[in-house]
BAVEX-13482 format. One line per field, with one value per residue (C-alpha): x, z, y; residue number from 0. Coordinates in Angstrom, 1 decimal. Example, Ala and Ser with C-alpha at 12.3 -4.5 7.8 and 13.67 -1.06 7.14 Angstrom:
2
px 12.3	13.7
pz 7.8	7.1
py -4.5	-1.1
num 0	1
END
This chain:
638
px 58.7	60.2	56.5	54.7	56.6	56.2	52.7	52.3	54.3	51.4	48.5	50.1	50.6	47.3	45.8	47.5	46.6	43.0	43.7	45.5	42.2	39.7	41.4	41.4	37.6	36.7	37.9	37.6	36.9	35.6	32.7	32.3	35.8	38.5	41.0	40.6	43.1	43.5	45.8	44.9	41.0	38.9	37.5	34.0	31.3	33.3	30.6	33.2	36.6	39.2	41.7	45.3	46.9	48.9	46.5	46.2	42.8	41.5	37.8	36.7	34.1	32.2	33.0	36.0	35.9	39.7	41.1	40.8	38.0	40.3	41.0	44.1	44.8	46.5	46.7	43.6	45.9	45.7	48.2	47.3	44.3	44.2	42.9	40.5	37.7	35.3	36.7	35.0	31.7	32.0	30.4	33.5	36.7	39.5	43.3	45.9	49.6	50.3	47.1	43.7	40.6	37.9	34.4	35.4	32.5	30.6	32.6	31.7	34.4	33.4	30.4	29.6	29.9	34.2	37.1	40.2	43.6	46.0	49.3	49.9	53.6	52.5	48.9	48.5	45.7	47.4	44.4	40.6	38.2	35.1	33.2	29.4	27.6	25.3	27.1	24.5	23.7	25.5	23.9	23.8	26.3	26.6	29.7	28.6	31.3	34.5	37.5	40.8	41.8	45.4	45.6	41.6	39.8	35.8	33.3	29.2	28.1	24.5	22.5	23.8	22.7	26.4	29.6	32.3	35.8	38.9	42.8	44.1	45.3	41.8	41.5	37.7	37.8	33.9	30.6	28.4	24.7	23.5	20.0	21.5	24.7	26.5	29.5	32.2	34.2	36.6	37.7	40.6	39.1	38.4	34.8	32.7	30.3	27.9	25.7	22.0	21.6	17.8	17.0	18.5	20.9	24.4	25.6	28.2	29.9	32.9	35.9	34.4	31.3	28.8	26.5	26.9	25.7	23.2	22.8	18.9	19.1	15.6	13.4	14.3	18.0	20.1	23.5	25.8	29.7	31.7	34.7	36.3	38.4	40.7	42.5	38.7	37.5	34.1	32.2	31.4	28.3	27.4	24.0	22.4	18.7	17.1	19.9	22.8	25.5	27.6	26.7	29.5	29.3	31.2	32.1	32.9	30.7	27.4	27.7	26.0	26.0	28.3	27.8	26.8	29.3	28.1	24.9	21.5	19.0	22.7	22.2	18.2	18.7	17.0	18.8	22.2	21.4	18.9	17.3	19.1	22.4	25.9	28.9	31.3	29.4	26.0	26.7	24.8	24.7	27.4	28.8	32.8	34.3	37.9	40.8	44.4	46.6	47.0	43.4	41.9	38.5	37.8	33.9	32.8	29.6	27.7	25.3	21.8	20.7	20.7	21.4	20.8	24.7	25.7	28.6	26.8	25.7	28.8	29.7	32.9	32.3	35.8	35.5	39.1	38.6	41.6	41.2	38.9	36.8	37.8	37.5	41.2	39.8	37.7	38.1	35.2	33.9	29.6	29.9	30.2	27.8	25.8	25.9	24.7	22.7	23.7	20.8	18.8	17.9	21.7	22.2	24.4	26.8	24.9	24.9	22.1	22.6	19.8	20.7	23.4	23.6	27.4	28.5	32.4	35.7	38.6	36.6	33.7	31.9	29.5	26.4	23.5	21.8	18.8	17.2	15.1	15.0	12.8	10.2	10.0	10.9	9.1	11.3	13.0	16.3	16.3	14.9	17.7	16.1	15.8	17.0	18.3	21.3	19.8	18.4	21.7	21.3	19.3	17.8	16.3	14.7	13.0	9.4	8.5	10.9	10.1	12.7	11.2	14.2	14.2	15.9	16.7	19.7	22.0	20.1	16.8	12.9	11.5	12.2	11.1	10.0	10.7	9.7	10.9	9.9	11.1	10.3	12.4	15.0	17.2	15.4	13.6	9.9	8.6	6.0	5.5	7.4	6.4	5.1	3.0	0.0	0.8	0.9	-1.9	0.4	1.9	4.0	8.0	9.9	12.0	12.2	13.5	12.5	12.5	11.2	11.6	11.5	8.2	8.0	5.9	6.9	7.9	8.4	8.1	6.1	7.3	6.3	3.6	5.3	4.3	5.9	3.5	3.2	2.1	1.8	2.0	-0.6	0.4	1.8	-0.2	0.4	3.0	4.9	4.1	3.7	0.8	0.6	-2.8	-3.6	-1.1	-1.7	0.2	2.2	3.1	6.9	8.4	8.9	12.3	13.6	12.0	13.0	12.7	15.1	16.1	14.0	15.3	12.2	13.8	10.3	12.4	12.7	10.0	12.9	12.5	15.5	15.2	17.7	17.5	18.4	19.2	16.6	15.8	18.8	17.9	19.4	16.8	19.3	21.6	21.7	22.7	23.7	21.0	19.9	17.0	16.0	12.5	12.6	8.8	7.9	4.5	4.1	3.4	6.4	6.7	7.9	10.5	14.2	16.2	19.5	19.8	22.7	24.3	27.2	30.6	31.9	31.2	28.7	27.0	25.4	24.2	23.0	22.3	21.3	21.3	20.9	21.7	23.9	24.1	26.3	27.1	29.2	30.1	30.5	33.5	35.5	36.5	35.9	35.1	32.0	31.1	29.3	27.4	25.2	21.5	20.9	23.5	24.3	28.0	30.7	31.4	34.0	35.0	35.5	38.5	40.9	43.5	43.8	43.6	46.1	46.2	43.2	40.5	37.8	36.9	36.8	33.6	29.9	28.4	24.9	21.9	21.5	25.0	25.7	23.4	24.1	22.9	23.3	24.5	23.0	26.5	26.6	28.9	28.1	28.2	28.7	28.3	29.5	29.4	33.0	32.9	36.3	37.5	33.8	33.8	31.7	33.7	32.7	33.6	32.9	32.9	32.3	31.5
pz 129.5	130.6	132.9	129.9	127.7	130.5	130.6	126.5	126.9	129.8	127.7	124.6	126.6	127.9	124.5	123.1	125.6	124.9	121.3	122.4	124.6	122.0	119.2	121.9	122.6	119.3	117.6	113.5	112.3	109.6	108.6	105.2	104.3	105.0	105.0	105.6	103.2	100.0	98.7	100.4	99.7	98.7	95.3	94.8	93.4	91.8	90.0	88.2	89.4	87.9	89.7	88.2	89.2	91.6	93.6	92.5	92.1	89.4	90.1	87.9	89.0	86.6	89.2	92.0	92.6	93.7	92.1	88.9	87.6	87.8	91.4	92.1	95.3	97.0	100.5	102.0	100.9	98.2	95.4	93.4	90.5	86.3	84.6	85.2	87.9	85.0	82.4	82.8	82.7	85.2	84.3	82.9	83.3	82.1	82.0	81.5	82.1	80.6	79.9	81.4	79.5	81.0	79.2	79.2	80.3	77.3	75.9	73.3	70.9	70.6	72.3	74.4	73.6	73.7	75.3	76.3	77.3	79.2	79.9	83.3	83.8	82.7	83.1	80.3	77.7	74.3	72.6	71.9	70.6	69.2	69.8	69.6	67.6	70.3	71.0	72.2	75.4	77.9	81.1	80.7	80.4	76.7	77.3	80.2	79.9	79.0	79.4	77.6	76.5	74.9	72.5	71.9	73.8	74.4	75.1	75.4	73.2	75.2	72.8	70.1	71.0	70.7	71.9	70.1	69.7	68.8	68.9	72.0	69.5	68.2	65.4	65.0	64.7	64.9	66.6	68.6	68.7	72.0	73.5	76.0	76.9	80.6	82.2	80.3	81.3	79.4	80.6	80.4	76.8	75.1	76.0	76.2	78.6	78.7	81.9	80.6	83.7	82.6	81.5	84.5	82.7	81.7	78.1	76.5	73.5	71.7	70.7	66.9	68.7	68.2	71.3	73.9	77.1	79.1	82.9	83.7	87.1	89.3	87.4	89.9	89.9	88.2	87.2	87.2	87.6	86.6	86.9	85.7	88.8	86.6	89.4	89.8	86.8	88.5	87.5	89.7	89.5	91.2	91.6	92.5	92.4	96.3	96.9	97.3	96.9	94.5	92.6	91.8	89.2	87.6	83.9	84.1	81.3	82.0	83.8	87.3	90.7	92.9	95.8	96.9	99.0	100.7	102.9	101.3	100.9	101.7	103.5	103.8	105.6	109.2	110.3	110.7	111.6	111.5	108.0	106.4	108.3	106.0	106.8	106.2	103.4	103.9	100.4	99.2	95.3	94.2	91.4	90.6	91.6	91.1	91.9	92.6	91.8	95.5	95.7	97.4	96.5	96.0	95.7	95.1	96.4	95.4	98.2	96.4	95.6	92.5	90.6	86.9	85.9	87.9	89.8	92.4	94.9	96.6	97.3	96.9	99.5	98.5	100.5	100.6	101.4	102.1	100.0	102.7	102.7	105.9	105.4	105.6	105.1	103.7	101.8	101.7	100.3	101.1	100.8	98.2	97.6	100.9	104.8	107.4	110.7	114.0	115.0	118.4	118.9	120.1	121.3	118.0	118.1	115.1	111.6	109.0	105.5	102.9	102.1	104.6	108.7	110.0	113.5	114.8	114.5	111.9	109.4	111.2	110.4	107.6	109.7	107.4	103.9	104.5	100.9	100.1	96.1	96.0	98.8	98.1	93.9	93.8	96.5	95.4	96.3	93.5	91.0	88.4	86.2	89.4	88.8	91.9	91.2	94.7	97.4	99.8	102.4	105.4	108.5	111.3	114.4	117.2	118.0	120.6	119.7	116.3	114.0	111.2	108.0	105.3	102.1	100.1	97.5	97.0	96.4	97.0	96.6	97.1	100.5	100.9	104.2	105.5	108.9	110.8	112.5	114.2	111.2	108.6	110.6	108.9	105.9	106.0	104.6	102.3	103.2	100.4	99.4	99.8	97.6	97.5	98.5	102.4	102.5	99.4	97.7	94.5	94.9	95.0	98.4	97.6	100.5	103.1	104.9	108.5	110.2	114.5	116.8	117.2	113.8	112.6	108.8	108.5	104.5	102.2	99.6	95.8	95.3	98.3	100.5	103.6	105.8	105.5	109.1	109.3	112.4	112.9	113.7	114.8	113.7	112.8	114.5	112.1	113.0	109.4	110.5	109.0	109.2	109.6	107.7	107.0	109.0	106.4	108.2	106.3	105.9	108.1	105.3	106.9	105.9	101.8	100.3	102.3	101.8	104.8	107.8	110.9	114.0	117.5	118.8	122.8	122.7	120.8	118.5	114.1	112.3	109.2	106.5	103.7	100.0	97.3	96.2	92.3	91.7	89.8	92.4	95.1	96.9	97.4	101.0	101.6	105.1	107.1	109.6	111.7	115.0	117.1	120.3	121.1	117.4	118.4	121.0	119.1	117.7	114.2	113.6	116.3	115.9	118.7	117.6	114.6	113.1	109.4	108.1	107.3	105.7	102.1	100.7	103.7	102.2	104.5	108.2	111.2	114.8	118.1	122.1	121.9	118.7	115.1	112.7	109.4	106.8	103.5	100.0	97.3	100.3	103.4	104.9	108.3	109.8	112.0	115.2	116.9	120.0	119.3	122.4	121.7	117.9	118.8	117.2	119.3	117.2	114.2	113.8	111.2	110.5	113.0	115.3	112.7	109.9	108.4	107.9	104.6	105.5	101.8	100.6	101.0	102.2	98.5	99.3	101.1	103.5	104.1	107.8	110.7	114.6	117.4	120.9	123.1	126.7	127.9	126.7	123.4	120.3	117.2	114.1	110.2	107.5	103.5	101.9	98.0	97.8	100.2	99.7	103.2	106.2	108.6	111.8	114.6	118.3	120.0	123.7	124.3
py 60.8	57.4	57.2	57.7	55.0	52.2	53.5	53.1	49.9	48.5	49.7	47.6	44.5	44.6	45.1	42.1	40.1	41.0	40.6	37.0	36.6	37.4	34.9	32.0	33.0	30.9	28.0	26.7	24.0	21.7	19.2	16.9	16.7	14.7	17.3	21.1	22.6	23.3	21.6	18.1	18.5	15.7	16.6	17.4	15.6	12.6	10.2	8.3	5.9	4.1	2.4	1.4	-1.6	0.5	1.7	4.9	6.0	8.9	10.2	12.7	15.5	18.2	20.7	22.0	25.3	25.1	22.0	20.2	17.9	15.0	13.8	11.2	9.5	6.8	5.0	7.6	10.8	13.5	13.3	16.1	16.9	16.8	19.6	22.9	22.6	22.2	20.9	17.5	16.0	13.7	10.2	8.6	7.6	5.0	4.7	2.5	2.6	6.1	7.3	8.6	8.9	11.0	12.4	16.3	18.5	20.8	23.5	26.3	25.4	21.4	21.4	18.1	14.0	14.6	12.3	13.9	11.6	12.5	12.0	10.1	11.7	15.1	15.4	17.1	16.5	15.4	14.2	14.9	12.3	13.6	10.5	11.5	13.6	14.6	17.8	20.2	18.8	20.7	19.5	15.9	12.6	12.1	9.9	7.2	4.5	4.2	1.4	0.5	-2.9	-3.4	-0.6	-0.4	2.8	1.7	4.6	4.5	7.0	6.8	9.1	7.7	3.9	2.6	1.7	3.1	1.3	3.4	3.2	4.7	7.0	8.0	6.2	4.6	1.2	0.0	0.5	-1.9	-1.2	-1.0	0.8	3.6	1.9	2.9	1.6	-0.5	-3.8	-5.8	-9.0	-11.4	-12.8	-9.5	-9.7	-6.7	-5.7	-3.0	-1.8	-0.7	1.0	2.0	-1.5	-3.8	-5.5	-6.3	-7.2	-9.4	-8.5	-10.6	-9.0	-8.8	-7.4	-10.2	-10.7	-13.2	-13.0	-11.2	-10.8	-10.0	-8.4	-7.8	-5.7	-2.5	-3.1	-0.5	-1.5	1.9	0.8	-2.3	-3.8	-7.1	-8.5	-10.6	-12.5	-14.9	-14.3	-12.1	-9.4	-6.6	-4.7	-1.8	-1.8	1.9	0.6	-0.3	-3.3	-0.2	-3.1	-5.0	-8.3	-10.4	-12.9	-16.0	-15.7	-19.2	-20.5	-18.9	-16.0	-16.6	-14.4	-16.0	-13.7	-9.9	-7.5	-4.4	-4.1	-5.5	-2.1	-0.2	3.1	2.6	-0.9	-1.1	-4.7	-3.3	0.1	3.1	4.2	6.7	6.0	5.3	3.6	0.4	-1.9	0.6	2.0	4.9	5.3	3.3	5.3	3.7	0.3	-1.0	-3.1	-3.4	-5.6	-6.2	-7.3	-4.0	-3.2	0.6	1.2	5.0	6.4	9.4	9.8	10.8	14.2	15.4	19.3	20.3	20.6	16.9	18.4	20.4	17.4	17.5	14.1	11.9	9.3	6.1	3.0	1.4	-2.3	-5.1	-8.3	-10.1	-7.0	-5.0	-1.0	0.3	3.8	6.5	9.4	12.0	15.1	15.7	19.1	22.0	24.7	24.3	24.6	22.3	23.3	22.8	20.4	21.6	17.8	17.1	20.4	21.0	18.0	16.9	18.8	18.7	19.8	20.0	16.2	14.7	14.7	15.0	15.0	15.0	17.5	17.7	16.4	14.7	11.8	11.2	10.2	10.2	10.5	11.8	11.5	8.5	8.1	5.0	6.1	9.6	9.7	13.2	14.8	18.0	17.1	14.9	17.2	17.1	20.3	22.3	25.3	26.5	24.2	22.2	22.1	21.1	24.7	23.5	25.4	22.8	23.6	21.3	21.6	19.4	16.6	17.2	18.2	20.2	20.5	22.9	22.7	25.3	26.1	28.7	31.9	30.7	32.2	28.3	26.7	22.7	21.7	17.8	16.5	12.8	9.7	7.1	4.5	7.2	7.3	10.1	10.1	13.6	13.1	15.7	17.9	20.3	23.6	27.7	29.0	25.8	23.8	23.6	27.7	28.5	30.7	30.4	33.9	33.2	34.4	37.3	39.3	37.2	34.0	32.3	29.3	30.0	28.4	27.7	26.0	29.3	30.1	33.7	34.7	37.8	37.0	38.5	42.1	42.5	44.4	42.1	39.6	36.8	35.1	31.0	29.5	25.8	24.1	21.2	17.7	14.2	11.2	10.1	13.7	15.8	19.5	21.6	25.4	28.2	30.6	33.3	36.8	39.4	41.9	45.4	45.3	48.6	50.9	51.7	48.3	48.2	46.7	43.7	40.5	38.9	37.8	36.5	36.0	34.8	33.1	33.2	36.5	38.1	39.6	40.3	41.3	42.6	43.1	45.5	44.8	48.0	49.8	49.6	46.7	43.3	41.6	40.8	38.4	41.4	43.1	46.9	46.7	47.9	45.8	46.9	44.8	44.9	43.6	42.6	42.6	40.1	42.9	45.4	46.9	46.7	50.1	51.7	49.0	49.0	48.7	49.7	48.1	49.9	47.4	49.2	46.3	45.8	43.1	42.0	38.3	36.1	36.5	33.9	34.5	33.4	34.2	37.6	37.9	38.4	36.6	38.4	37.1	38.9	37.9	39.0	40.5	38.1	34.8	36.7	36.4	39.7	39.5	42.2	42.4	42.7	44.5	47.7	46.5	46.3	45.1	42.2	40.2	39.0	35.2	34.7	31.6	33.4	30.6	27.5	29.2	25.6	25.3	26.9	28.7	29.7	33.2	34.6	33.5	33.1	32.0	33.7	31.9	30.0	30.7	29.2	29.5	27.8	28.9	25.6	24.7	25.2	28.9	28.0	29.2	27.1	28.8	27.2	28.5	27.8	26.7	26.5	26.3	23.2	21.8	21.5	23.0	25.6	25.4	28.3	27.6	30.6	32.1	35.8
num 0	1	2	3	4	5	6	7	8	9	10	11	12	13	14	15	16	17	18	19	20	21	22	23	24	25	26	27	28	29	30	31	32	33	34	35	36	37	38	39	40	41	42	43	44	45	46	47	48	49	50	51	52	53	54	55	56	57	58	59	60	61	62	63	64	65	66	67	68	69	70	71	72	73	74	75	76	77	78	79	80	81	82	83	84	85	86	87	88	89	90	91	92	93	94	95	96	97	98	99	100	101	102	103	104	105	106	107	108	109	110	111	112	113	114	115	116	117	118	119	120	121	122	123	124	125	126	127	128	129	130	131	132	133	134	135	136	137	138	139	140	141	142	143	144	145	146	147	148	149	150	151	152	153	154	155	156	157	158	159	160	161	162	163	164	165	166	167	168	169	170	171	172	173	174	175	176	177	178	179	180	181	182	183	184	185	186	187	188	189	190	191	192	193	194	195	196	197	198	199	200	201	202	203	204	205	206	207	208	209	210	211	212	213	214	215	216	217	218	219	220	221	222	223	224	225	226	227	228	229	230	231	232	233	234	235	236	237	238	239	240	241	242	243	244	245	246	247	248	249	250	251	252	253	254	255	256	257	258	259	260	261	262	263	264	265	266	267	268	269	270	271	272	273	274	275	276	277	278	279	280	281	282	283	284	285	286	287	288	289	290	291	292	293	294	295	296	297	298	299	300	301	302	303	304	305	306	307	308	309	310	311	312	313	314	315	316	317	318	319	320	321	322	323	324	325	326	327	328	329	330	331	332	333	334	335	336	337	338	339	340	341	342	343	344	345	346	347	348	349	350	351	352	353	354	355	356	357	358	359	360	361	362	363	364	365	366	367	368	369	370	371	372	373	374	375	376	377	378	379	380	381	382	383	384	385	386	387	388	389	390	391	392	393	394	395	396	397	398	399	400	401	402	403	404	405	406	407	408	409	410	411	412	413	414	415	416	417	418	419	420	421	422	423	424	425	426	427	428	429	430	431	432	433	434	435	436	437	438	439	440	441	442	443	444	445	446	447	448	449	450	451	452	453	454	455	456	457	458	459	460	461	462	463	464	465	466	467	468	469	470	471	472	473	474	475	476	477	478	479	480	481	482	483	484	485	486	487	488	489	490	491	492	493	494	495	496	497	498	499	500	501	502	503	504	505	506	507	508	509	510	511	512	513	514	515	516	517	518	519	520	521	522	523	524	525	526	527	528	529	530	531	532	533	534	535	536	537	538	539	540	541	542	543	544	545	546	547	548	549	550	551	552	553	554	555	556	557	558	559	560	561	562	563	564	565	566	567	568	569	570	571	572	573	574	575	576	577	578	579	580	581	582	583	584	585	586	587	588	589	590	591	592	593	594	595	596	597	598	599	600	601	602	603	604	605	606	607	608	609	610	611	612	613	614	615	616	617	618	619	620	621	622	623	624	625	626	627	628	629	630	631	632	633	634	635	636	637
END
């Protein structure tokens, strides 16, 4: 007996050090946010600022899945979050000394055009201003400015072609007329001043509301945050239109620009670096701007692409700048309902979301914007009524140096396809969509979609029962791919119906996923997971593994070298691997070895995990995180 029980004692030992060996087989990680927890996330989506004369800084966001809409931090660190995670709209914010003012998002009891204040001790909302009578508008800014002066509350009631003046206790005092006002400055005399963001220009009201002033800025300028810097008596105006920097201007009699800060053309400026590429002064959409009493500049960007409810682009990008203009630090979230690919260019030390390129660890470093809004106005990613809430998923491969991007959203059936050059830079250049003109198809992709490696376009086409097949055909001289005509392949009838695809071009290997049978939800996956090894060969009808899921709600898959990457949705954060050779259980990737940091609750999105195998036999794993609006990162070795 004593035999067996050292013998039971070896086998455990050597068991947990396999179990020890498997967890230190893989590591997490994290992309797009400054922090990878909870409770120290940077907030997503912030497209509003104010800054008290403190320091501390309030951004408020129309959507965080695990915080609240209103974001407050201090010295490049977290300090806590105001409110539901949507219980904001987003495009407005003000405070003084006990009190912030924020446009709350539309709600079914009061409907939209609404400012809450809150208490700045408590954070609790002891007052609601029904300030415009637009309140049916669910999905857009009604309220686009607001600031405080003494005990007078201003707020740009944009439908309703006025400024509004209340008490700080809610009591109206007057209205200004002004055509589609925006952001809101008061300076040191009680003057009022009122971006037109759609018109170019910046107006001056006096305290009785009588106009004054008016800045005219270049016709294509778009002025979209203010702030009065009391201590030289400037004006700062962030300008979103193709400068991407601040104007600063004199109020010293006539109001005259004195000087810029930030990067001329921003982001898209080829002098100081490559076209597309972010970074100190190369400002993106400047979306907040604010000061301390310390002189610190705080500039907010909201790097561009667009979705129909304005909280779903995923990007808090604060600039903290000393008073001579030197970046003290960042604090950044680029990330939210979405997942970025390992890019095959860099042999995956780059990232490439649907609309941002990130490279690093712990965080990693916001490399790109790859959305140009004044080049390419017609590009999806900008599409503010889409739909699909966005276009921010992204699969990329490499075709003979070329890297071909595709954009999709969250549960998609309409995939955009963008290619590169060296005079774009990052910028990804649209090519068209399928269904679409490039692909002669009008029919939406429901059952399943993959570009290989190769750059051929592999994508079930609605209710036809066939894989559709486009090769590429090549790429012009400026690098835009083109495909052939598409050879329709019956789906295996084993597999209907049909709604993922996943074609390894190296190894002549199709995987095919199937949904439920007689459900509504195409985007749904049943578990069974057939793979064809020499599918162009010839077999399209006898899978070799056959792989049936035991876990429940299989969502999204991925694959590379010889594995499969499953991860689940409503259950775990896990992500399953299995060997596509014997359709093993290989191992499950979990947080196990990173307990401090989030790796979000489930995979939520059809296609929000990718995988790329590296030259040096690692495999790179992405995955989707809602809830830290943030993109987990596994690197794992067999």
């Amino acid at each position: 007996m004593r035999i067996e029980r050292i013998r039971t004692a070896l086998l455990g030992l050597f068991v947990a050090v396999l179990t020890s060996v498997s967890h230190a087989q893989y590591t997490s990680d994290w992309l797009a946010n400054t922090f990878g927890t909870l409770s120290a996330h940077v907030g997503n989506g912030a497209r509003s600022m104010w800054v008290a004369p403190e320091g501390v800084i309030y951004t408020s966001s129309r959507w965080d899945e695990q915080a609240g809409g209103i974001a407050i931090y201090r010295n490049g660190a977290t300090l806590g979050t105001i409110g539901t995670h949507d219980e904001f709209q987003g495009g407005a914010i003000t405070g003084n000394a006990t009190s912030i003012f924020v446009a709350l998002g539309y709600n079914r009891t009061f409907g939209s055009g609404s400012v809450g204040r809150y208490s700045r001790s408590t954070n609790a909302r002891d007052l609601r201003i029904a300030v415009s009578t637009w309140t049916g508008l669910p999905n857009a800014d009604v309220i686009t400015g607001l600031a405080t002066a003494g005990t007078l509350l201003y707020a740009s009631d944009f439908y309703g072609n006025r400024v509004r003046v209340y008490t700080t206790e809610g009591v109206w005092h007057r209205d200004i007329a002004v055509t589609q006002p925006g952001a809101l400055a008061i300076d040191s005399a009680g003057n009022l001043w009122v971006a037109r963001k759609n018109a170019g220009v910046v107006v001056q009201f006096s305290p009785a509301g009588a106009p004054l002033s008016t800045i005219q800025m270049a016709v294509l300028a778009r002025p979209s945050a203010l702030d009065f810097d009391a201590s030289t008596n400037q004006l700062l105006v962030g300008d979103e239109g193709p400068d991407m920097n601040i104007k600063i201007y004199t109020l010293a009699g006539v109001p005259a620009q004195v000087g810029t800060f930030g990067v001329q053309h921003g982001y898209l400026d080829t002098t100081t670096g490559i076209k597309g590429q972010v970074g100190d002064k190369r400002f993106t959409r400047v979306a907040g701007i604010g000061k301390d009493t310390a002189g610190n500049l705080y500039v907010l960007n909201n790097a561009w692409g667009g979705d129909w409810d304005l909280g779903r682009n995923g990007s808090t990008d604060i600039h903290a700048y000393s008073p001579t203009g030197t970046l003290q630090w960042t604090l950044q979230a680029l990330n939210f309902e979405a997942v970025a690919a390992p890019d095959p260019a860099t042999d995956g030390a780059y990232f490439y979301s649907g609309n941002a390129v990130y490279t690093g660890i712990a965080g990693g470093i916001f490399v790109a914007n790859t959305i140009d809004p004044f080049t390419w106005p017609a590009d999806a990613r900008l599409n503010m009524n889409d739909y699909q809430r966005g276009q921010h998923f992204a699969q990329l491969v490499l075709v003979g140096g070329n890297r071909i991007l595709v954009a999709s959203g969250q549960n998609p059936d309409t995939f955009n396809l963008y290619h590169f050059n060296a005079s774009s830079g990052y910028v990804a250049i649209p090519d068209g969509s399928i269904p679409g003109k490039p692909f002669n198809t009008n029919l939406k992709v429901t059952a399943g979609f993959a570009i290989d490696g190769h750059g051929d376009i592999w994508a079930g086409l609605d209710r036809t029962n066939h894989i559709y097949h486009y090769p590429l055909a090549g790429f012009d001289a400026n690098g835009k791919p083109s495909w052939g005509a598409a050879t329709a392949i019956p789906i295996p009838r084993a597999v209907l119906p049909l709604t993922r695809i996943i074609y390894q071009s190296d190894s002549d290997t199709m995987i095919l996923a199937q949904g439920i049978s007689d459900s509504w939800d195409w985007t749904a996956m049943n578990g069974h997971i057939a793979v064809y090894h020499g599918w162009q060969a010839g077999n399209t009808e006898a899978p070799n593994p056959v792989i049936d899921l035991t876990a429940a709600n299989p969502k999204s898959i991925a694959a590379a070298g010889h594995y499969l990457f499953v991860g689940y949705v409503h259950t775990v954060p896990n992500i399953d691997v299995f060997d596509l050779d014997t359709g093993r259980l290989v191992t499950t990737l979990t947080n196990s070895n990173a307990p401090a940091m989030d790796v979000g609750n489930d995979v939520d999105s059809m296609y929000g995990i990718r995988a790329y195998l590296r030259s040096s036999g690692e495999y790179v794993i992405t995955k989707d995180n809602y809830n830290g609006t943030s993109v987990v990162v596994y690197r794992w070795r067999p």
